[in-house]
C-alpha positions as CSV (number, residue, x, y, z in Angstrom):
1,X,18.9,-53.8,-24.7
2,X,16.5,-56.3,-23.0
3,X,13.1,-56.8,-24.5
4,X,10.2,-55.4,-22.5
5,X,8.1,-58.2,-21.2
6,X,4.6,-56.8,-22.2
7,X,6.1,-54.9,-25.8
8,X,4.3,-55.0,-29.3
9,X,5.8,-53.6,-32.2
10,X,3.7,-54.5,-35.3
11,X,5.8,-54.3,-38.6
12,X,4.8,-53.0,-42.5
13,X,6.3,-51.0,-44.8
14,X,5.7,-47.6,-44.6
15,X,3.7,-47.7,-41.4
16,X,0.9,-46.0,-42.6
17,X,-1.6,-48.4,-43.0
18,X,-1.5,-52.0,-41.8
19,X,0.7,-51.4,-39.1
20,X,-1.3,-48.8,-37.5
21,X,-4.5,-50.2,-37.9
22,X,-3.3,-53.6,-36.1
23,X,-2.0,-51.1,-33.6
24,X,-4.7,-48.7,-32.7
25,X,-7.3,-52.1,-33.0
26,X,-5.6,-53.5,-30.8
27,X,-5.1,-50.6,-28.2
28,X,-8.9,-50.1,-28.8
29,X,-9.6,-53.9,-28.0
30,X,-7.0,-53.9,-25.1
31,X,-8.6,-50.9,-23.2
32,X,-7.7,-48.2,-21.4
33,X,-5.6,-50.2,-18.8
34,X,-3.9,-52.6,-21.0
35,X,-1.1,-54.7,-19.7
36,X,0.5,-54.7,-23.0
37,X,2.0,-51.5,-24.8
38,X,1.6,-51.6,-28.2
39,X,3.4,-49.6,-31.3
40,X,4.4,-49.7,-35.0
41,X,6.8,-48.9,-37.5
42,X,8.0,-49.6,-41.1
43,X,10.9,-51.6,-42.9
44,X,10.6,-48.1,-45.0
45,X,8.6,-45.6,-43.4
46,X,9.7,-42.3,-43.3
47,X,9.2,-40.1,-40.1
48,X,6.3,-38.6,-38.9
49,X,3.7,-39.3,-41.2
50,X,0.1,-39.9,-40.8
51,X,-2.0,-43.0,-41.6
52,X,-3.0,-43.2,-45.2
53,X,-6.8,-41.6,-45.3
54,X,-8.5,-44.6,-45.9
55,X,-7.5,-46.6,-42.9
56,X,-8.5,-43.6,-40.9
57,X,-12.0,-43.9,-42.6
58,X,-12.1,-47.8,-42.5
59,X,-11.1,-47.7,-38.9
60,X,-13.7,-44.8,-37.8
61,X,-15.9,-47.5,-38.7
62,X,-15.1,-49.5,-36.0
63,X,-14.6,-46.3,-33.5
64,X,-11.0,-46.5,-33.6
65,X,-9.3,-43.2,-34.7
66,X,-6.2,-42.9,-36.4
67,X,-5.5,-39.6,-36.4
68,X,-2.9,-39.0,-34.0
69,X,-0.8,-41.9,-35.3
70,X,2.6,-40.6,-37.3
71,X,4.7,-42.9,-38.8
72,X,8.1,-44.4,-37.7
73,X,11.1,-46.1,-39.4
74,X,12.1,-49.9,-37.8
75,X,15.7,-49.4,-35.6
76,X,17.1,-51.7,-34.0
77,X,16.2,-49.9,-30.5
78,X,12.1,-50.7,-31.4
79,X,13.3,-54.2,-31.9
80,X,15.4,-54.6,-29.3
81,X,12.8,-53.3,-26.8
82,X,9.8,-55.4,-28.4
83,X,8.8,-58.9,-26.7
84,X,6.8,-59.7,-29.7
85,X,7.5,-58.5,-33.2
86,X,4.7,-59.1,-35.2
87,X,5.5,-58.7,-39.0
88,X,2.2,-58.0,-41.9
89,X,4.2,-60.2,-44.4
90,X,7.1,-63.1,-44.6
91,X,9.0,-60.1,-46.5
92,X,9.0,-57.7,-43.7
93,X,9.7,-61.1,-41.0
94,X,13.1,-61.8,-43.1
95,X,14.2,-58.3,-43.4
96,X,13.9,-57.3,-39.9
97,X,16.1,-60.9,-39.0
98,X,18.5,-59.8,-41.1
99,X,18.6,-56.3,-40.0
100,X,18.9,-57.5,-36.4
101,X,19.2,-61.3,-36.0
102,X,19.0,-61.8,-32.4
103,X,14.8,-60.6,-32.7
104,X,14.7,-63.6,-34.9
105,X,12.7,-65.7,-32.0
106,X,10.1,-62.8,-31.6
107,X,9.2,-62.2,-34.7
108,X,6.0,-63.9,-35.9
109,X,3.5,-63.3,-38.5
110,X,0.1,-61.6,-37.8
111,X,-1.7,-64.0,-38.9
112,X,0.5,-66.7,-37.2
113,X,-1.5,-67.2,-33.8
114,X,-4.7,-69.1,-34.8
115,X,-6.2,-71.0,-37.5
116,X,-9.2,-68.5,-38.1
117,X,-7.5,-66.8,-40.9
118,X,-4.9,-69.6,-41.7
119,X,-1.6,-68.8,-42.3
120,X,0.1,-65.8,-44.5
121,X,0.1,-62.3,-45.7
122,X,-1.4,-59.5,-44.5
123,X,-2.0,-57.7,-48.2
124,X,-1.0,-53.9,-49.0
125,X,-3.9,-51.8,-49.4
126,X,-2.5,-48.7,-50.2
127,X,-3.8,-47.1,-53.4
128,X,-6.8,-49.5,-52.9
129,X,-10.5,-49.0,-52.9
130,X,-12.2,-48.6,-49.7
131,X,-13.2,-52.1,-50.1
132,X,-9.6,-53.1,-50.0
133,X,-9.1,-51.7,-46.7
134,X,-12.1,-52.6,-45.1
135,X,-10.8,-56.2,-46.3
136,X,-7.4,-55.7,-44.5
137,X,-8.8,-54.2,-41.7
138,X,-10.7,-56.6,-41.5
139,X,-8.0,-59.4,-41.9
140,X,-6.5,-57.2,-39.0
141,X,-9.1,-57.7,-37.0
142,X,-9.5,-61.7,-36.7
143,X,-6.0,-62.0,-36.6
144,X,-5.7,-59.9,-33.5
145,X,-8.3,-62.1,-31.9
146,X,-6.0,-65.0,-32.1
147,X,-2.8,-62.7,-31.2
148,X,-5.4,-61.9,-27.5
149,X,-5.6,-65.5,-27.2
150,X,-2.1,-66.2,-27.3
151,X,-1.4,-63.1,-24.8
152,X,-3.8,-64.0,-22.6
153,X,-2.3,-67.5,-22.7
154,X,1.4,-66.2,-22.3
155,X,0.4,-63.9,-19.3
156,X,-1.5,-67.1,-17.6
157,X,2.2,-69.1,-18.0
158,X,4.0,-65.9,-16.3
159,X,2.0,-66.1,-13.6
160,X,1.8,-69.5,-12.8
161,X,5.2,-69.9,-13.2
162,X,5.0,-72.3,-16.3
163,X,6.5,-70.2,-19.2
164,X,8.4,-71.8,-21.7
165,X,10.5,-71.5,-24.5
166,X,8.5,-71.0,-27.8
Protein backbone atom coordinates (compact mmCIF):
# COMPACT_ATOMS: atom_id res chain seq x y z
CA UNK A 1 0.00 0.00 0.00
CA UNK A 2 1.18 3.48 -1.06
CA UNK A 3 1.23 6.20 1.50
CA UNK A 4 -1.33 8.94 1.07
CA UNK A 5 0.39 12.12 0.23
CA UNK A 6 -1.50 14.44 2.74
CA UNK A 7 -1.87 11.34 5.73
CA UNK A 8 -1.21 11.90 9.53
CA UNK A 9 -1.27 9.22 11.83
CA UNK A 10 -0.13 10.35 15.34
CA UNK A 11 1.19 7.39 17.48
CA UNK A 12 0.85 6.61 21.67
CA UNK A 13 0.01 3.93 23.59
CA UNK A 14 -3.32 3.40 24.17
CA UNK A 15 -4.60 6.17 22.04
CA UNK A 16 -6.52 7.72 24.53
CA UNK A 17 -4.87 10.62 25.48
CA UNK A 18 -1.87 12.07 23.66
CA UNK A 19 -2.62 10.84 20.44
CA UNK A 20 -5.99 12.25 20.21
CA UNK A 21 -5.33 15.42 21.64
CA UNK A 22 -2.40 16.02 18.94
CA UNK A 23 -5.15 14.84 16.65
CA UNK A 24 -8.24 16.72 17.28
CA UNK A 25 -5.69 20.07 17.94
CA UNK A 26 -4.61 19.73 15.01
CA UNK A 27 -7.90 19.14 13.02
CA UNK A 28 -9.11 22.19 15.14
CA UNK A 29 -6.05 24.28 13.95
CA UNK A 30 -6.28 22.92 10.32
CA UNK A 31 -9.94 23.92 9.81
CA UNK A 32 -12.70 22.78 8.24
CA UNK A 33 -11.09 22.39 4.70
CA UNK A 34 -7.84 21.03 5.64
CA UNK A 35 -5.53 19.65 2.99
CA UNK A 36 -4.24 17.13 5.37
CA UNK A 37 -6.26 14.16 7.00
CA UNK A 38 -5.35 13.48 10.24
CA UNK A 39 -5.86 10.22 12.67
CA UNK A 40 -4.46 8.26 15.59
CA UNK A 41 -3.88 5.12 17.10
CA UNK A 42 -1.92 3.08 19.73
CA UNK A 43 1.12 0.62 19.93
CA UNK A 44 -1.57 -0.92 22.58
CA UNK A 45 -4.85 0.50 22.36
CA UNK A 46 -7.66 -1.50 22.38
CA UNK A 47 -10.67 -0.79 20.13
CA UNK A 48 -13.18 1.59 20.41
CA UNK A 49 -12.52 3.42 23.40
CA UNK A 50 -12.93 7.00 24.24
CA UNK A 51 -10.31 9.61 25.23
CA UNK A 52 -9.40 9.42 28.83
CA UNK A 53 -11.74 12.27 30.75
CA UNK A 54 -9.28 14.62 31.38
CA UNK A 55 -8.03 15.25 27.95
CA UNK A 56 -11.59 15.81 27.03
CA UNK A 57 -11.66 18.46 29.86
CA UNK A 58 -8.17 19.93 29.13
CA UNK A 59 -9.06 20.10 25.50
CA UNK A 60 -12.63 21.85 25.98
CA UNK A 61 -10.45 24.38 27.24
CA UNK A 62 -9.22 25.23 24.10
CA UNK A 63 -12.72 24.46 22.26
CA UNK A 64 -11.59 21.28 20.83
CA UNK A 65 -13.91 18.38 21.76
CA UNK A 66 -12.95 14.96 22.15
CA UNK A 67 -15.83 13.27 22.55
CA UNK A 68 -16.41 11.48 19.47
CA UNK A 69 -12.83 10.14 19.32
CA UNK A 70 -12.67 6.07 20.00
CA UNK A 71 -9.62 4.52 20.21
CA UNK A 72 -7.71 2.35 17.61
CA UNK A 73 -4.85 -0.27 17.68
CA UNK A 74 -1.58 0.61 15.12
CA UNK A 75 -1.77 -2.08 11.88
CA UNK A 76 0.23 -2.02 9.43
CA UNK A 77 -2.68 -0.76 7.01
CA UNK A 78 -2.70 2.83 9.21
CA UNK A 79 1.08 2.77 8.61
CA UNK A 80 1.16 1.89 5.39
CA UNK A 81 -1.44 4.54 4.34
CA UNK A 82 0.24 7.42 6.61
CA UNK A 83 2.76 9.96 4.78
CA UNK A 84 3.93 11.09 8.14
CA UNK A 85 3.93 9.00 11.24
CA UNK A 86 4.37 11.05 14.06
CA UNK A 87 5.28 9.03 17.22
CA UNK A 88 4.70 10.76 21.29
CA UNK A 89 7.87 9.00 22.39
CA UNK A 90 11.34 7.29 20.97
CA UNK A 91 9.63 4.01 22.36
CA UNK A 92 6.61 4.07 20.34
CA UNK A 93 9.10 5.43 17.05
CA UNK A 94 11.22 2.00 17.44
CA UNK A 95 8.36 -0.26 17.95
CA UNK A 96 6.36 0.83 15.10
CA UNK A 97 9.97 0.36 12.74
CA UNK A 98 10.13 -2.78 13.94
CA UNK A 99 6.61 -3.77 13.52
CA UNK A 100 6.76 -2.44 9.96
CA UNK A 101 10.22 -1.32 8.79
CA UNK A 102 9.61 0.08 5.52
CA UNK A 103 7.57 3.36 7.65
CA UNK A 104 10.90 3.73 9.06
CA UNK A 105 11.56 7.16 6.86
CA UNK A 106 8.12 8.59 8.07
CA UNK A 107 8.22 8.23 11.33
CA UNK A 108 9.36 11.29 13.27
CA UNK A 109 8.90 12.49 16.81
CA UNK A 110 6.29 15.15 17.71
CA UNK A 111 8.36 17.22 19.03
CA UNK A 112 10.97 16.73 16.11
CA UNK A 113 9.95 19.72 13.74
CA UNK A 114 11.23 22.87 15.50
CA UNK A 115 13.33 23.96 18.21
CA UNK A 116 10.49 25.64 20.39
CA UNK A 117 10.16 22.62 22.58
CA UNK A 118 13.62 21.08 21.77
CA UNK A 119 13.86 17.67 21.18
CA UNK A 120 12.09 14.49 23.04
CA UNK A 121 9.24 12.93 24.71
CA UNK A 122 5.87 13.68 24.74
CA UNK A 123 5.10 12.42 28.59
CA UNK A 124 2.07 10.10 29.63
CA UNK A 125 -0.43 11.85 31.53
CA UNK A 126 -2.71 9.25 32.20
CA UNK A 127 -3.60 8.86 35.91
CA UNK A 128 -2.31 12.48 36.24
CA UNK A 129 -3.66 15.65 37.77
CA UNK A 130 -5.40 18.01 35.51
CA UNK A 131 -2.31 19.95 35.72
CA UNK A 132 -0.49 17.13 34.08
CA UNK A 133 -2.56 17.24 31.04
CA UNK A 134 -2.92 20.69 30.58
CA UNK A 135 1.04 20.34 30.61
CA UNK A 136 0.89 17.77 27.79
CA UNK A 137 -1.64 19.36 25.98
CA UNK A 138 0.07 21.94 26.10
CA UNK A 139 3.49 20.34 24.96
CA UNK A 140 0.96 19.15 22.12
CA UNK A 141 0.23 22.29 21.24
CA UNK A 142 3.69 24.05 20.39
CA UNK A 143 4.79 21.04 18.93
CA UNK A 144 2.08 21.08 16.42
CA UNK A 145 2.96 24.64 15.52
CA UNK A 146 6.31 23.50 14.30
CA UNK A 147 4.66 20.20 12.67
CA UNK A 148 2.27 23.42 10.48
CA UNK A 149 5.49 24.86 9.65
CA UNK A 150 7.00 21.90 8.25
CA UNK A 151 3.64 21.07 6.21
CA UNK A 152 3.19 24.15 5.03
CA UNK A 153 6.87 23.97 3.92
CA UNK A 154 6.45 20.43 2.34
CA UNK A 155 3.22 21.52 0.46
CA UNK A 156 5.24 24.74 -0.89
CA UNK A 157 8.09 21.99 -2.31
CA UNK A 158 5.11 19.90 -4.05
CA UNK A 159 3.97 22.62 -5.72
CA UNK A 160 6.90 24.18 -6.98
CA UNK A 161 8.21 21.13 -7.92
CA UNK A 162 11.28 21.14 -5.55
CA UNK A 163 10.52 18.20 -3.06
CA UNK A 164 13.23 16.23 -1.86
CA UNK A 165 14.27 13.37 -0.05
CA UNK A 166 14.18 13.98 3.82
Amino acid sequence: MKPQPKQILFVCTGNTCRSPMAEYILRARLGPDPAWQVASAGVAAAKGFPASATAIQVCNELNVDLRPHRSQPVSRELLAASRWIIAMTAGHRDHLVQLYPPTAPRIRLLKSFGFSEGFGDIPDPIGGAVEVYRTVRNQIESALSDLILFLMEQDGRRESGKEHKQ
